[in-house]
C-alpha positions in Angstrom: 102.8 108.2 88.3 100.6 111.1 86.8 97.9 111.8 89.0 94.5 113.4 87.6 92.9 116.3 90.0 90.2 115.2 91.6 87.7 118.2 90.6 85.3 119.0 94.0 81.7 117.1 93.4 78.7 118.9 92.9 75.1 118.4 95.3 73.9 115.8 92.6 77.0 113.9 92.5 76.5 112.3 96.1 73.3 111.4 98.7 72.1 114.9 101.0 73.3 113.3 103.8 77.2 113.6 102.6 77.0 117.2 102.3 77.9 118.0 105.9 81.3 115.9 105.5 81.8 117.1 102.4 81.2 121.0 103.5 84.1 120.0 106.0 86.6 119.6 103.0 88.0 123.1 101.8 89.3 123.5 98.1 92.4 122.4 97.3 93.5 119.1 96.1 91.6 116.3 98.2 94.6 113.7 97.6 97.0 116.5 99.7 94.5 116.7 102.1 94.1 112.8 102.4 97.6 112.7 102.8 98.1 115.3 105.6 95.2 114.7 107.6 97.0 111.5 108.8 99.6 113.6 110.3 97.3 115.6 112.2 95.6 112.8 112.9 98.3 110.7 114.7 99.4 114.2 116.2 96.2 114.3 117.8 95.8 110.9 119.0 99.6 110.2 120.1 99.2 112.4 122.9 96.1 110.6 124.1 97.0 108.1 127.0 96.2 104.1 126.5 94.0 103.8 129.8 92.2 107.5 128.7 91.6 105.4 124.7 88.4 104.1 126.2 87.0 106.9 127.7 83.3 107.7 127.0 82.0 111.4 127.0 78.4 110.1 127.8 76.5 107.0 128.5 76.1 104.8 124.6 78.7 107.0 123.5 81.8 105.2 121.7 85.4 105.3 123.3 88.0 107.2 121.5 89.3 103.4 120.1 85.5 103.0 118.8 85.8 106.0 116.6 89.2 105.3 114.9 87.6 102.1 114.3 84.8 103.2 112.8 86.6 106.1 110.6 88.8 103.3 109.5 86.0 100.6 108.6 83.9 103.6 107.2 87.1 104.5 104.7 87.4 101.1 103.9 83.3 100.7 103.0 84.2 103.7 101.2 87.3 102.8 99.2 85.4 99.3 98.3 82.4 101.5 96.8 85.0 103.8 94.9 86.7 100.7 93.3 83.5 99.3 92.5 82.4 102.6 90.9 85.4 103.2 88.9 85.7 99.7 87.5 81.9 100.3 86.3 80.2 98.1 88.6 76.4 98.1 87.7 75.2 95.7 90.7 74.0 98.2 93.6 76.2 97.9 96.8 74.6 97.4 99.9 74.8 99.4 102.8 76.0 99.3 106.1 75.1 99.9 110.0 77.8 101.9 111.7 76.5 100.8 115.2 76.2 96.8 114.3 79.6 97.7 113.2 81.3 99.3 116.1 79.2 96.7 118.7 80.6 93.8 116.5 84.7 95.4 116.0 86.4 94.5 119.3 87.8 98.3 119.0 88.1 98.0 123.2 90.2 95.2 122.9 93.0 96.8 121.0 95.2 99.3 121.7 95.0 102.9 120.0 98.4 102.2 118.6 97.5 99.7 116.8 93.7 101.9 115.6 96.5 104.8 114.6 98.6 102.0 112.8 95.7 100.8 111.1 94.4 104.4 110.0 97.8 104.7 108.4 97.7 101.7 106.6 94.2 102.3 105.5 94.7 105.8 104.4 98.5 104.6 102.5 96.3 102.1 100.2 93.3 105.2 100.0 96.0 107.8 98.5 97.7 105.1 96.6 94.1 103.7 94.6 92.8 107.2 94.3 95.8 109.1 92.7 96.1 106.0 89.9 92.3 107.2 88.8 91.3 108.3 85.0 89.5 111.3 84.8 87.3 108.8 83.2 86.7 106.2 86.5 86.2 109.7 88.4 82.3 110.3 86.6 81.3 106.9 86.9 78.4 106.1 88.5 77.2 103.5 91.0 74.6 102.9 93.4 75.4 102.0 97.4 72.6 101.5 100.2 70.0 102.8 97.2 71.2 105.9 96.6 73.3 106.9 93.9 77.1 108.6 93.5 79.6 109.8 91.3 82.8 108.2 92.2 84.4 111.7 92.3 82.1 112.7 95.5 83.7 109.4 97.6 87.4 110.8 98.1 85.7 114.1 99.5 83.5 112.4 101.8 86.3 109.9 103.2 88.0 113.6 103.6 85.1 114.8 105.0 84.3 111.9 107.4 87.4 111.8 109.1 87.9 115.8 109.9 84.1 115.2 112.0 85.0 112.9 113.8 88.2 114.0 114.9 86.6 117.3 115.4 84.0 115.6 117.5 87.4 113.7 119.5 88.8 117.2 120.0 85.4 118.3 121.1 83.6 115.8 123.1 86.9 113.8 124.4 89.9 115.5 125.0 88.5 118.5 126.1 86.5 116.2 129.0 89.7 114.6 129.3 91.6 118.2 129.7 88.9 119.3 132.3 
């Protein structure tokens, strides 16, 4: 399948608040980096005991499970907007609560395997809808928690998203885990 580069979105294309995960994303083609992040992802994570996968670094603070799950619901929020987008959807999406999320998810109750499975899975079916995009769905516009996005901006911040918070696992976990 012929795949149409995915040209980097500009400050209007996407909310304020995206620009620090989309910052995170250097050039290049974002469906590479989708691709290879889950290697360094599960390369991360493997090496991270089951009985350490609910480890908090402070009081409130999500375990290590909690924050796959949430990078995985969060892709999926975001992969639901990006079809919507590119399929011209003019009904505004609604937004979501990350913490009502993560309180509501069970994460605890599952093993990190099965989180790392599921990030796999997740990111298989991302790669695969994104790289079967026209150049066409890619400027499409749609409107999500009242704020509006070109659908070119989502792929960049699902990028984005995931190197934080495996920056902030590398950061605030394992290195408390390492000490």
């Amino acid at each position: 399948m012929a795949t149409v580069t995915i040209p980097r979105p500009v400050a209007a294309d996407y909310p304020p608040y995206f620009a620090q995960y989309i910052e995170q994303v250097p050039d290049g083609d974002v469906i590479d980096l989708l691709k290879s992040q889950v290697e360094d992802t599960m390369k991360t994570l493997s090496a991270v005991k089951e009985a350490e996968a609910g480890f908090r670094y402070a009081p409130g603070k999500w375990s290590i499970r909690e924050v796959v799950g949430h990078v995985v619901d969060t892709e999926r929020i975001f992969v639901y907007r990006a079809v919507c987008f590119a399929r011209g959807e003019t009904n505004p999406l609604p937004g979501f609560d990350e913490n009502v999320y993560a309180a509501n998810s069970g994460a605890d109750g599952k093993s990190l395997v099965a989180h790392l499975d599921e990030f796999r899975t997740q990111r298989a079916a991302t790669v695969s809808f994104l790289s079967g995009l026209s150049a066409e769905a890619l400027l499409r516009r749609g409107t999500a928690n009242s704020r509006e996005y070109v659908m070119r901006a989502i792929p960049f911040i699902i990028a984005g998203h995931e190197r934080h918070h495996l920056g902030v696992i590398k950061e605030r976990y394992l290195a408390k885990l390492t000490t």
